[in-house]
N, C-alpha and C positions, 0 to 999 in steps of 0.2 A: 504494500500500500504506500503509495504517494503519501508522504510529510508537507504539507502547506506551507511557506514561505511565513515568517512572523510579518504581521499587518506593520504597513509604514505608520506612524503616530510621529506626533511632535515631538514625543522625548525619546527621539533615536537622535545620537551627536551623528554631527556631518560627515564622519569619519563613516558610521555605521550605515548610511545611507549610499555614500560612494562604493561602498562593498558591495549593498545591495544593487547599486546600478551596473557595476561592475558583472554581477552576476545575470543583469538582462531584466532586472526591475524597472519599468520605465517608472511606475509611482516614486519611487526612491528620490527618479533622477528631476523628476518632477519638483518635489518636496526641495530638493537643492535649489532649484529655478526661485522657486517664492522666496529664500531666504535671503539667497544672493543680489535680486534682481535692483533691487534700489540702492546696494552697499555697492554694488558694481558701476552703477550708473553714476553717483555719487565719487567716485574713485575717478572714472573715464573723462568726468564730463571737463575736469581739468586739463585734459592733455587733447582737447580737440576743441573747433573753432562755434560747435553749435549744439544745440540739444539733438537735432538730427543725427550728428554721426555718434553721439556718444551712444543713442539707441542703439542705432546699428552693431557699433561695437561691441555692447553689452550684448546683444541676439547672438554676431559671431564667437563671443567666448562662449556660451552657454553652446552650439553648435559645433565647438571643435572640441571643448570639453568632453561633450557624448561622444563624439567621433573616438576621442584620445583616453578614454575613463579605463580603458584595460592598463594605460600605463599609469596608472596614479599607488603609487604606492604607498601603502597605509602607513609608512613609518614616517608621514610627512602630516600635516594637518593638511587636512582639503582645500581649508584657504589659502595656503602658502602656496596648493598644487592650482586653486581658481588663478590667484593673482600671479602668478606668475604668467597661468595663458594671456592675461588681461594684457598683464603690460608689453608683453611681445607683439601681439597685436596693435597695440597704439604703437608702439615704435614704429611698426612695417606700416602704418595707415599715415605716420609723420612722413615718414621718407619717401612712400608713395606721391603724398600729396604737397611736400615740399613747402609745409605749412607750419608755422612758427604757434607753437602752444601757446594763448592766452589766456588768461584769468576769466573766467565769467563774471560778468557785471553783475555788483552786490547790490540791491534790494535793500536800501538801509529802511530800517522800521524800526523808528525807537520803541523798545520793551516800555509798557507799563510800569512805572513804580512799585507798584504793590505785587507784580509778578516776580522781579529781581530777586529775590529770596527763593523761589522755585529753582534749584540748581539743574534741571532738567532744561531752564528754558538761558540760563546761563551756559550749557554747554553748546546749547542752541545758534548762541550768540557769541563764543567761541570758535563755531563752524566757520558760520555768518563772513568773520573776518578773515578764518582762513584762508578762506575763497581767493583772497585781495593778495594772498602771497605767490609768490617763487613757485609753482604748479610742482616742480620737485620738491618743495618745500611741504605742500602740500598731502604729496604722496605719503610719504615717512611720514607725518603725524597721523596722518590717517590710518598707516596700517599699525602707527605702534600705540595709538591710542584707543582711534574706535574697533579696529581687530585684534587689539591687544595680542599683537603678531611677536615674538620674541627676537631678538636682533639679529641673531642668525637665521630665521626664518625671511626678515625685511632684504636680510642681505643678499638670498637667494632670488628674492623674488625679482630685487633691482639690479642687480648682476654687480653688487658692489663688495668691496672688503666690510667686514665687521668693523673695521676700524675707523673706513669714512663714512659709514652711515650712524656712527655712533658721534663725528664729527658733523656730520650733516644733520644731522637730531639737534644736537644742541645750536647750529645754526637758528633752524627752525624755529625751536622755541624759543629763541631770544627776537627775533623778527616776530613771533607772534606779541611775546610781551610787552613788546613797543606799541603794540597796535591796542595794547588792553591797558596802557596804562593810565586812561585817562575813563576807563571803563571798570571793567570788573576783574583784577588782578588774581583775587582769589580764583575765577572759573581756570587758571591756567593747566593746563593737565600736568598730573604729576606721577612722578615714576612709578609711583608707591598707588597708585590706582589699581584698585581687585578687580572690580567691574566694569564692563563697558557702558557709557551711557547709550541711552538709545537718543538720535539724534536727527534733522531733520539738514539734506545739504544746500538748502535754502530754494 
C-alpha cells in the first residue's frame, strides 16, 4: 500500500518544502511562491529601473528555481539557494540591458505621532529610507536584517569575501544612520536582532 505524502501546512520550514518540491510536490513549490513573492520583489525592485521588470524578475527566479530545485541542496537554507538565483539574474538582466541600477522614488509620508511608538511601523520607516540608499547598500541590509541571512550565507549569495560584506555592512549602516538621525535613531537595526520584522518595501 501506497504511504500518502504528509499535507503541505504553514509550519513546514522552507527547507522542508524545497525537499518536498524536490520530490515533485508542486503544493510545496507553490507554498515557496506565496512566501517569497513580495520578499523577492522587494529585494529586485532595487536593482532595476521599474516595477515592470522587477515583476518579471521575480516570475523568472521563481521559474528557474522549479526548473533548478533538484540542485538545491539542503545543507544551505532555501533562501541563500532563492537569493542567490535572484541576484544572478538581475546581474545578467543589468548587463543585458546596459542599464544603470536606481533607487526607486521614496513616497515620503510623514508617520502619525501617536503611531511612532509602534516599532512595526518604525521598521516601516526604516525600509522607507532604505530605499534612498546605494541599491548595494540596500541589498546586505536587507538580506542581513529582514532575512536574517548569516554572513556567510550574504557572502554566497553576493559573490563576495566574508570580509567585504562585513565591511560593506557596516558601510551600510552608517549611510542609513545618517538618514535616521534627524528621525528615529533607535529603529536602527541591530546585530543582536532575534526576529525579523515583518515589513512593508514601500
Amino acid at each position: 500500500m501506497t504511504i500518502p505524502a504528509p499535507p503541505i501546512t504553514d509550519c513546514l520550514t522552507d527547507e522542508a518544502l524545497a525537499l518536498a518540491a524536490q520530490a515533485g510536490n508542486r503544493a510545496a513549490f507553490t507554498q515557496l511562491v506565496e512566501r517569497y513573492s513580495s520578499r523577492l520583489y522587494c529585494f529586485l525592485r532595487q536593482k532595476v529601473r521599474n516595477n515592470q521588470d522587477a515583476e518579471d524578475l521575480v516570475q523568472e527566479t521563481f521559474m528557474r528555481a522549479f526548473q533548478k530545485i533538484r540542485l538545491y541542496d539542503s545543507r544551505w537554507r532555501f533562501s541563500t539557494w532563492l537569493y542567490t538565483v535572484a541576484a544572478r539574474l538581475a546581474v545578467s538582466h543589468y548587463r543585458k540591458h546596459r542599464e544603470r541600477p536606481v533607487p526607486a522614488p521614496v513616497v515620503e509620508t510623514p508617520p502619525d505621532p501617536q503611531d511612532v511608538l509602534h516599532r512595526q511601523e518604525e521598521a516601516a520607516q526604516v525600509w522607507t529610507l532604505a530605499r534612498d540608499l546605494n541599491p548595494d547598500y540596500f541589498q546586505l541590509l536587507w538580506l542581513r536584517y529582514q532575512e536574517e541571512m548569516p554572513i556567510k550565507d550574504i557572502a554566497h549569495v553576493v559573490q563576495r569575501t566574508r570580509l567585504q560584506v562585513r565591511v560593506q555592512l557596516h558601510r551600510a549602516r552608517g549611510a542609513l544612520a545618517r538618514k535616521l538621525v534627524d528621525g528615529y535613531p533607535e529603529a536602527i537595526p541591530a546585530e543582536s536582532a532575534g526576529t525579523r520584522q515583518t515589513v512593508s518595501c514601500g
